[in-house]
PDB file of the backbone (N, CA, C, O) and the ligand in Angstrom, with CONECT records:
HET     ZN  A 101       1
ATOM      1  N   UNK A   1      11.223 -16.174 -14.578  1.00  0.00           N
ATOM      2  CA  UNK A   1      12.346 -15.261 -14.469  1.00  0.00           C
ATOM      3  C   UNK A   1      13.331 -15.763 -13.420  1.00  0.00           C
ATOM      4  O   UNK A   1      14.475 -16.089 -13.739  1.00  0.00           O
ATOM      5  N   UNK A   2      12.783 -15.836 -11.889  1.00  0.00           N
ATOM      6  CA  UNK A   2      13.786 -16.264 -10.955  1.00  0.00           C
ATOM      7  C   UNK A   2      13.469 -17.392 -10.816  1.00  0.00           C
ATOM      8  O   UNK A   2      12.463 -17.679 -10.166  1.00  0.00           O
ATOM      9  N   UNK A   3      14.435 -18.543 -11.533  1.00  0.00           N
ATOM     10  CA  UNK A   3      13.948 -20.005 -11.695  1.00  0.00           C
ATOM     11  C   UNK A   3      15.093 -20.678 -10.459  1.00  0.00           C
ATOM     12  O   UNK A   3      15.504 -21.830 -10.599  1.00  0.00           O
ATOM     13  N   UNK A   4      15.550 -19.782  -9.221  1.00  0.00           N
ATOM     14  CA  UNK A   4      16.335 -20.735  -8.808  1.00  0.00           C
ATOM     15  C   UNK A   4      15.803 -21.067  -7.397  1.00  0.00           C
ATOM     16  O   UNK A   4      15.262 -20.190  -6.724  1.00  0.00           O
ATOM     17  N   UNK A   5      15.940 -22.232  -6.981  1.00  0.00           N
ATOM     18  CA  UNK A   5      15.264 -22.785  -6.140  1.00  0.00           C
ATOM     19  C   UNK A   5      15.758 -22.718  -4.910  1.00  0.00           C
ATOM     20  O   UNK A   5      15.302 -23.523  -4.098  1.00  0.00           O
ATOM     21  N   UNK A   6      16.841 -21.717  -4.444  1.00  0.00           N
ATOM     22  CA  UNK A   6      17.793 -21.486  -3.018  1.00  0.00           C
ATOM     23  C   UNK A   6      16.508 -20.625  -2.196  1.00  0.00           C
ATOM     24  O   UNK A   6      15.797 -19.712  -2.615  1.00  0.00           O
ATOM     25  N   UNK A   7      16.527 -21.180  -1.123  1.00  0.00           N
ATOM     26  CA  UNK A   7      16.101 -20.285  -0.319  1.00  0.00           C
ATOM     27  C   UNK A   7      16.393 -18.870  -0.042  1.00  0.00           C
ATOM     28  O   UNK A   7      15.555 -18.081   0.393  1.00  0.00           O
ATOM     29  N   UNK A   8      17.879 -18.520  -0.368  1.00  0.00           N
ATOM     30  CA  UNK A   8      18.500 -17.151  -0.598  1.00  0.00           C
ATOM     31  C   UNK A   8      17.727 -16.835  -1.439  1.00  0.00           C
ATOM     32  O   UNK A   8      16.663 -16.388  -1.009  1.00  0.00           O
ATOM     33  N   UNK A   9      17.855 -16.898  -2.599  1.00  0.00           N
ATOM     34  CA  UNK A   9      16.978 -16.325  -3.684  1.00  0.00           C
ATOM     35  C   UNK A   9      15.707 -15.926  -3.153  1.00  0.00           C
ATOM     36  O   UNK A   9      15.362 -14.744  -3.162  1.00  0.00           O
ATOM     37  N   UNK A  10      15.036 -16.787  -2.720  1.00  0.00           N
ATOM     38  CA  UNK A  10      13.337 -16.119  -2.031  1.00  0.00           C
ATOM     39  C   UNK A  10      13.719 -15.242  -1.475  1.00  0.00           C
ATOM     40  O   UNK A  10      13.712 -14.150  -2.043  1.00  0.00           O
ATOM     41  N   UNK A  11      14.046 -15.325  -0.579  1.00  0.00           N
ATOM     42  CA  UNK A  11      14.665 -14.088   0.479  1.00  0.00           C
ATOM     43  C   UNK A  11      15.396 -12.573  -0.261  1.00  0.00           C
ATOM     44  O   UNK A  11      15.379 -11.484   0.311  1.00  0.00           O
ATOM     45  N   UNK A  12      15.810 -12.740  -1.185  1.00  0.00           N
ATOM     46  CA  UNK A  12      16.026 -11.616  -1.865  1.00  0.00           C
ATOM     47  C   UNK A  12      15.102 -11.169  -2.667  1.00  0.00           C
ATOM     48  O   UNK A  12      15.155  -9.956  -2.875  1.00  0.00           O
ATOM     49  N   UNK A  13      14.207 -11.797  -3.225  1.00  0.00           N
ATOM     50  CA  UNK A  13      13.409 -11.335  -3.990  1.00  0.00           C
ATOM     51  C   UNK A  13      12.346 -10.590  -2.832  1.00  0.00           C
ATOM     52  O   UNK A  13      11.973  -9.426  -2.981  1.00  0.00           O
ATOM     53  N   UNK A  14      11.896 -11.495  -1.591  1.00  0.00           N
ATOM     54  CA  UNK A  14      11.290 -10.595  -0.677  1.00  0.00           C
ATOM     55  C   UNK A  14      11.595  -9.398  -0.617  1.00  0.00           C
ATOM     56  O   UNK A  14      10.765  -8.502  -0.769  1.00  0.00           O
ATOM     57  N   UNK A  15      12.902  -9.189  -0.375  1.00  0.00           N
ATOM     58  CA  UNK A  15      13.685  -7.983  -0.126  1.00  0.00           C
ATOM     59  C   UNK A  15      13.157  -7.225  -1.149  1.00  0.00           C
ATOM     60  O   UNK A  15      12.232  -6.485  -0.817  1.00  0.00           O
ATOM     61  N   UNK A  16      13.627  -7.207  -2.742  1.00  0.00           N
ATOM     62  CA  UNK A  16      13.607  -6.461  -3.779  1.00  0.00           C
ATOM     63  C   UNK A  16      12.408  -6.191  -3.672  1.00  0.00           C
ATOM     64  O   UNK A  16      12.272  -4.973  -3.787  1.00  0.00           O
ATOM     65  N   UNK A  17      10.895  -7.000  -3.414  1.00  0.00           N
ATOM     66  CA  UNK A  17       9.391  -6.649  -3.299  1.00  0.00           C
ATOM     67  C   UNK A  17       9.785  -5.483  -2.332  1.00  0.00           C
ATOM     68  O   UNK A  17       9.925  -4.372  -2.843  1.00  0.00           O
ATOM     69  N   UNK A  18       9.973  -5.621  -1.020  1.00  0.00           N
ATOM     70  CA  UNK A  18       9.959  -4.455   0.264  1.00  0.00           C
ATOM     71  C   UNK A  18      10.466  -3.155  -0.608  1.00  0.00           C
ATOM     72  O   UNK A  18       9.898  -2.078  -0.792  1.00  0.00           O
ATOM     73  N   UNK A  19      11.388  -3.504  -0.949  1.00  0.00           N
ATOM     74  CA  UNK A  19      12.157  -2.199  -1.561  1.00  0.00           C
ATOM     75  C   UNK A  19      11.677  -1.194  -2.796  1.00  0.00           C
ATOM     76  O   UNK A  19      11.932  -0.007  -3.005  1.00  0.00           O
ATOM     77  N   UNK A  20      10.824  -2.224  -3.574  1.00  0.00           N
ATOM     78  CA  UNK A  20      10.146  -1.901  -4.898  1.00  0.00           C
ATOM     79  C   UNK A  20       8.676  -1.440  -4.743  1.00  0.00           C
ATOM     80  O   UNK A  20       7.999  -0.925  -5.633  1.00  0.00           O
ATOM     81  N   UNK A  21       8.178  -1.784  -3.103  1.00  0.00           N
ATOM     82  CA  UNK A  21       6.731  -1.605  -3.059  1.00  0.00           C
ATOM     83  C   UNK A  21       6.000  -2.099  -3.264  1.00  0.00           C
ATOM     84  O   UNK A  21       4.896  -1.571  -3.126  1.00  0.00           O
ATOM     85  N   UNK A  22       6.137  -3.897  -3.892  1.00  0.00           N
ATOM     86  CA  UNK A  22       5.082  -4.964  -3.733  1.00  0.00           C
ATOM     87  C   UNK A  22       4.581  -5.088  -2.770  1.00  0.00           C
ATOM     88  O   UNK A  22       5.128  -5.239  -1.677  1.00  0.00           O
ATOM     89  N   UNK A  23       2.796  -5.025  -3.137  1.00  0.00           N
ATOM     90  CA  UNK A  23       2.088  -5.713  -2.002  1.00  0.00           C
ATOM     91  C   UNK A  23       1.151  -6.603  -2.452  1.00  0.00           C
ATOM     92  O   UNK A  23       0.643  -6.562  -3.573  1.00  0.00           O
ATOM     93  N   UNK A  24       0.826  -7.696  -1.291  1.00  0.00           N
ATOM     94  CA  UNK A  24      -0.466  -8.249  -1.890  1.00  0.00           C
ATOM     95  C   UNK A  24      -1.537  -8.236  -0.964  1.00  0.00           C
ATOM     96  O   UNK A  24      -1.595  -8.910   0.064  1.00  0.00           O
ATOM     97  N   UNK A  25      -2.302  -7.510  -1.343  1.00  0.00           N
ATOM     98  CA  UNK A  25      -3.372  -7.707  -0.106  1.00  0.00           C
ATOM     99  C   UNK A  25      -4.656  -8.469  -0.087  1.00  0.00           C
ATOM    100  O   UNK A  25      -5.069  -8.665  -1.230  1.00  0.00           O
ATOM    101  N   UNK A  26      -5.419  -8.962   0.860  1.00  0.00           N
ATOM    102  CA  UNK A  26      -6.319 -10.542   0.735  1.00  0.00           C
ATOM    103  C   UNK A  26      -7.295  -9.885   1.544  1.00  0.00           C
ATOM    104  O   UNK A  26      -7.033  -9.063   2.422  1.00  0.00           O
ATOM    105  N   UNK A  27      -8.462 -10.290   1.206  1.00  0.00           N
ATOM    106  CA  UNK A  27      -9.941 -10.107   1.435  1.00  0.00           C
ATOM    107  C   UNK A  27      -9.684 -10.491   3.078  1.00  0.00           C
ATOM    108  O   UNK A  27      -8.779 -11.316   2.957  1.00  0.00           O
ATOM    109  N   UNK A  28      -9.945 -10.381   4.538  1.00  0.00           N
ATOM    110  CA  UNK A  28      -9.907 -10.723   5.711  1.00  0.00           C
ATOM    111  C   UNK A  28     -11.522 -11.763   5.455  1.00  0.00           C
ATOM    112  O   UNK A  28     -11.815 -12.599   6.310  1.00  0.00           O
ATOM    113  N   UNK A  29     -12.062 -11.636   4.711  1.00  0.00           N
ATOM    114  CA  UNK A  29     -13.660 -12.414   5.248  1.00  0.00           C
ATOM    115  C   UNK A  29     -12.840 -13.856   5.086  1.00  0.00           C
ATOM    116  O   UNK A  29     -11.780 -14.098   4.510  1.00  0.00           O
ATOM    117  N   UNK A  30     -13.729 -14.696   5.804  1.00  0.00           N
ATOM    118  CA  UNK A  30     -13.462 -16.088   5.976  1.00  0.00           C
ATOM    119  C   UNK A  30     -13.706 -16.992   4.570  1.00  0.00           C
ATOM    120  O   UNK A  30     -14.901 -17.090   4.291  1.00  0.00           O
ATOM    121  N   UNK A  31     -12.946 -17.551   3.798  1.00  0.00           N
ATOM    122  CA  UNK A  31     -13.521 -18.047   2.529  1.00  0.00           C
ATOM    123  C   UNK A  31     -13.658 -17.328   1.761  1.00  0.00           C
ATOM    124  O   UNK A  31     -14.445 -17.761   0.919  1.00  0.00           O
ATOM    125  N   UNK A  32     -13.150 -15.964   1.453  1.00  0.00           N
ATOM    126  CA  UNK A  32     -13.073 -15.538   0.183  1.00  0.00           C
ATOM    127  C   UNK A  32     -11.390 -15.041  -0.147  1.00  0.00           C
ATOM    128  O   UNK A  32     -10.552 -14.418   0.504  1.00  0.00           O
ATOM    129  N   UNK A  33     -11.407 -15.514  -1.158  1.00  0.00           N
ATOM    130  CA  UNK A  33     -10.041 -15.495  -1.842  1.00  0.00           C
ATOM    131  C   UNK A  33      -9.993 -14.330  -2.782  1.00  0.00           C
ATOM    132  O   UNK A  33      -9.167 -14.430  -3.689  1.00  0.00           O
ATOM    133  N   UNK A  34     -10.506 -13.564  -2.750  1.00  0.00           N
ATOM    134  CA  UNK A  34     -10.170 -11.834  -3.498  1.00  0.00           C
ATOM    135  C   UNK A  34      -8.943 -11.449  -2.507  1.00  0.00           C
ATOM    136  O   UNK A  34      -8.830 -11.189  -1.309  1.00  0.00           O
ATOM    137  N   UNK A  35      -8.083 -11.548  -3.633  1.00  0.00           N
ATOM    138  CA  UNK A  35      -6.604 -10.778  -3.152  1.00  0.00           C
ATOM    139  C   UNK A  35      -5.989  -9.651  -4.338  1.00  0.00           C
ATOM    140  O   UNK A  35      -6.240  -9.731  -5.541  1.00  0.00           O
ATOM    141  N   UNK A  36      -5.346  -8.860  -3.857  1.00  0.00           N
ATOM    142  CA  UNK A  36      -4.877  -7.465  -5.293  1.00  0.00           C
ATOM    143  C   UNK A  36      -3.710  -7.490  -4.916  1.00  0.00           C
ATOM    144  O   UNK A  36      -3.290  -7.245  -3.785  1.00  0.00           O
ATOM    145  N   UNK A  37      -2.826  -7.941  -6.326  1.00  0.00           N
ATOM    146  CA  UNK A  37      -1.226  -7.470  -5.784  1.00  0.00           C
ATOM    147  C   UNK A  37      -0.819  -6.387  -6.377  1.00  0.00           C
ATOM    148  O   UNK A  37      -1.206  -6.120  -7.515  1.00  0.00           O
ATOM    149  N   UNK A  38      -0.184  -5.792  -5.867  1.00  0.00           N
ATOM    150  CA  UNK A  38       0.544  -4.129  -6.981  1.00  0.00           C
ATOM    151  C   UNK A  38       1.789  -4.160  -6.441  1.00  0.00           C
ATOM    152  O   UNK A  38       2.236  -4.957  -5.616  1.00  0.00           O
ATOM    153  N   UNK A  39       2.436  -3.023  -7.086  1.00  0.00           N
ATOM    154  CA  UNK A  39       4.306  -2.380  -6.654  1.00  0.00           C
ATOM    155  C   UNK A  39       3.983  -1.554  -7.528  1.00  0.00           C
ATOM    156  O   UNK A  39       3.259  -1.741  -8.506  1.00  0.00           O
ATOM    157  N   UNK A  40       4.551  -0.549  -7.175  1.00  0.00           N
ATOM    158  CA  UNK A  40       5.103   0.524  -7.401  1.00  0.00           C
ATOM    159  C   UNK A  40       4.162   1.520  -7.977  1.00  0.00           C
ATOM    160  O   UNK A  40       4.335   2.030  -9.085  1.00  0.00           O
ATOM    161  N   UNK A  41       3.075   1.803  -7.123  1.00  0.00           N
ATOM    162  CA  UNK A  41       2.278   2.477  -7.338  1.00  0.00           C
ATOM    163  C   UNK A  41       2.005   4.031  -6.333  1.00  0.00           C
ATOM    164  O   UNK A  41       2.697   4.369  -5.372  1.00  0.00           O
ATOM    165  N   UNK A  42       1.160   4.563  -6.732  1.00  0.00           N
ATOM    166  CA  UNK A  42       1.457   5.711  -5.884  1.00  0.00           C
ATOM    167  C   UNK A  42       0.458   5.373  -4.585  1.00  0.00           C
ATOM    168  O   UNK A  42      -0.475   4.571  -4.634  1.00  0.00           O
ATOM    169  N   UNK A  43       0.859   6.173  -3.387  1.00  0.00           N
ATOM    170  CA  UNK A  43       0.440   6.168  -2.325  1.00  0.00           C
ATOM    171  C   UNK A  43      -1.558   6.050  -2.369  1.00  0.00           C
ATOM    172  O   UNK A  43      -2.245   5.132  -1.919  1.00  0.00           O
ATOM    173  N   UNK A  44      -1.931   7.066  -2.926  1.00  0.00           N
ATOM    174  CA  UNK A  44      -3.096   7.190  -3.755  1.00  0.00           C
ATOM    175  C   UNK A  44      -3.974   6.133  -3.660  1.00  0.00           C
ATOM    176  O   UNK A  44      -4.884   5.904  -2.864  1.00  0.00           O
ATOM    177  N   UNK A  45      -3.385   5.303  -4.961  1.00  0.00           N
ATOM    178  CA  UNK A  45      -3.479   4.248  -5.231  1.00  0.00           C
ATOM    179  C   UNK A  45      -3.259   3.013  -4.842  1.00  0.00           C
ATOM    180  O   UNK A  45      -3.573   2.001  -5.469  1.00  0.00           O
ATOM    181  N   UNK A  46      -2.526   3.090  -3.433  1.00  0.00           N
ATOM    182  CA  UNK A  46      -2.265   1.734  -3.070  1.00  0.00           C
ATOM    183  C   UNK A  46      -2.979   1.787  -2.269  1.00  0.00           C
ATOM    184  O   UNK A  46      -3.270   0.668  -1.846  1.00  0.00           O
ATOM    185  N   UNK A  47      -3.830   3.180  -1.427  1.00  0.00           N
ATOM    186  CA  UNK A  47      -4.780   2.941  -0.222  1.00  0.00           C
ATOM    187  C   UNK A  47      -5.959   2.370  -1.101  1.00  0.00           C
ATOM    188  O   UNK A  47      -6.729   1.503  -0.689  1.00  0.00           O
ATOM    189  N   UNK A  48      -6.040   3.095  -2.692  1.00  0.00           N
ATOM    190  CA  UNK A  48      -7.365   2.093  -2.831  1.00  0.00           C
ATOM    191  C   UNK A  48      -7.962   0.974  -3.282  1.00  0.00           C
ATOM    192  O   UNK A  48      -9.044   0.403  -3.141  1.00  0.00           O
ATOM    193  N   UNK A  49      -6.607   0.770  -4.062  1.00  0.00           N
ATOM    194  CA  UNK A  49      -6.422  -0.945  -3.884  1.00  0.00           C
ATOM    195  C   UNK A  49      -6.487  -1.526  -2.664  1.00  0.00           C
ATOM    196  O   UNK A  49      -7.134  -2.572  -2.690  1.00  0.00           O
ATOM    197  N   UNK A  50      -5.917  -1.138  -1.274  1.00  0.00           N
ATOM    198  CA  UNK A  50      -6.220  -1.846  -0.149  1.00  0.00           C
ATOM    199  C   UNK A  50      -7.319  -1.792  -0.030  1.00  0.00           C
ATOM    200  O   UNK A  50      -7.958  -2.844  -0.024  1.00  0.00           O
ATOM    201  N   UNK A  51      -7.865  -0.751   0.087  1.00  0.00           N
ATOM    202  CA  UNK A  51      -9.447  -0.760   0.538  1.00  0.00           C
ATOM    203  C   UNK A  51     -10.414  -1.676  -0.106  1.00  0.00           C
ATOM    204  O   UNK A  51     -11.445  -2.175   0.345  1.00  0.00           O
ATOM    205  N   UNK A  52      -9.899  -1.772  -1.160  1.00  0.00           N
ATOM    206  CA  UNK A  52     -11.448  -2.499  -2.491  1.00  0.00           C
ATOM    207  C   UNK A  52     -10.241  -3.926  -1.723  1.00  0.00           C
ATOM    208  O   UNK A  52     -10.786  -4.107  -0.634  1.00  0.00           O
ATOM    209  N   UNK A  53      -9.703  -4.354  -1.743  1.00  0.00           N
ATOM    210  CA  UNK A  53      -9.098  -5.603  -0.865  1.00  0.00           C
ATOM    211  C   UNK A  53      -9.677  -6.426   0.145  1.00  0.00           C
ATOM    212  O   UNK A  53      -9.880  -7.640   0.150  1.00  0.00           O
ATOM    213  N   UNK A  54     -10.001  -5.194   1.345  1.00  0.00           N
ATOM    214  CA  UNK A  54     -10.130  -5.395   2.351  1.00  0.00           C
ATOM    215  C   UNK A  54     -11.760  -5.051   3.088  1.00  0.00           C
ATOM    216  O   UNK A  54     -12.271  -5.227   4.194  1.00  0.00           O
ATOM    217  N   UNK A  55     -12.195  -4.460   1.748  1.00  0.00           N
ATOM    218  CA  UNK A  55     -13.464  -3.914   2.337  1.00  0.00           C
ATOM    219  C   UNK A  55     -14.459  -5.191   1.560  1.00  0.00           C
ATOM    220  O   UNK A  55     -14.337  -5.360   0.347  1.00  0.00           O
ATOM    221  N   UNK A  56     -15.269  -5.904   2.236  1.00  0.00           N
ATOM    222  CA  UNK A  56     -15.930  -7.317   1.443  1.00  0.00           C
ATOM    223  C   UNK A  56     -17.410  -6.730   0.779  1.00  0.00           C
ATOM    224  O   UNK A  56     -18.207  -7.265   0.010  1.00  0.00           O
ATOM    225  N   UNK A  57     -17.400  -5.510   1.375  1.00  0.00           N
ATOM    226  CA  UNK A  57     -18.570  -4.962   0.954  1.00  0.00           C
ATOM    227  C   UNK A  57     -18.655  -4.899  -0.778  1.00  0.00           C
ATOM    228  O   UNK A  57     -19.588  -5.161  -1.537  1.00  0.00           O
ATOM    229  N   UNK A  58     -17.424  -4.490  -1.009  1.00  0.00           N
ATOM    230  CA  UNK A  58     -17.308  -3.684  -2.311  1.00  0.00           C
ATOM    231  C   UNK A  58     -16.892  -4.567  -3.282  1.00  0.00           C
ATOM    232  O   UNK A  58     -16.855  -4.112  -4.425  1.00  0.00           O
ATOM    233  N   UNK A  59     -16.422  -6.243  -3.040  1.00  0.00           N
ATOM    234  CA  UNK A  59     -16.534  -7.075  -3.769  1.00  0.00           C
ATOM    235  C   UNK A  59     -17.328  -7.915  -3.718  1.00  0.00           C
ATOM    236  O   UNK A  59     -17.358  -8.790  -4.583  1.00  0.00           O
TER     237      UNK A  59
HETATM  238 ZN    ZN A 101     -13.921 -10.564   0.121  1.00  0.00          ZN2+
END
């Protein structure tokens, strides 16, 4: 979709994520690569996507 390679461009699309409610969140354990991205989800739902994210127990 955003095929242009300006650094502006990243930078706006950051923006549009902040604004739209993209997140991506990554496992903290050392060596594991379980990460969950979402936008535009409800509050609800984005704590429990963080949690199953961030909690190593539960993956
Ligand atoms: Zn993990």
């Amino acid at each position: 979709m955003d095929q242009q390679p300006e650094p502006l461009a990243d930078r706006v699309s950051d923006a549009v994520a902040l604004l739209v409610g993209k997140h991506t969140v990554r496992c903290p354990q050392p060596g594991c690569r379980v990460s969950v991205r979402y936008r535009a989800v409800t509050p609800d739902e984005a704590k429990r996507l963080t949690d199953l994210a961030t909690d190593h127990t539960r993956h």
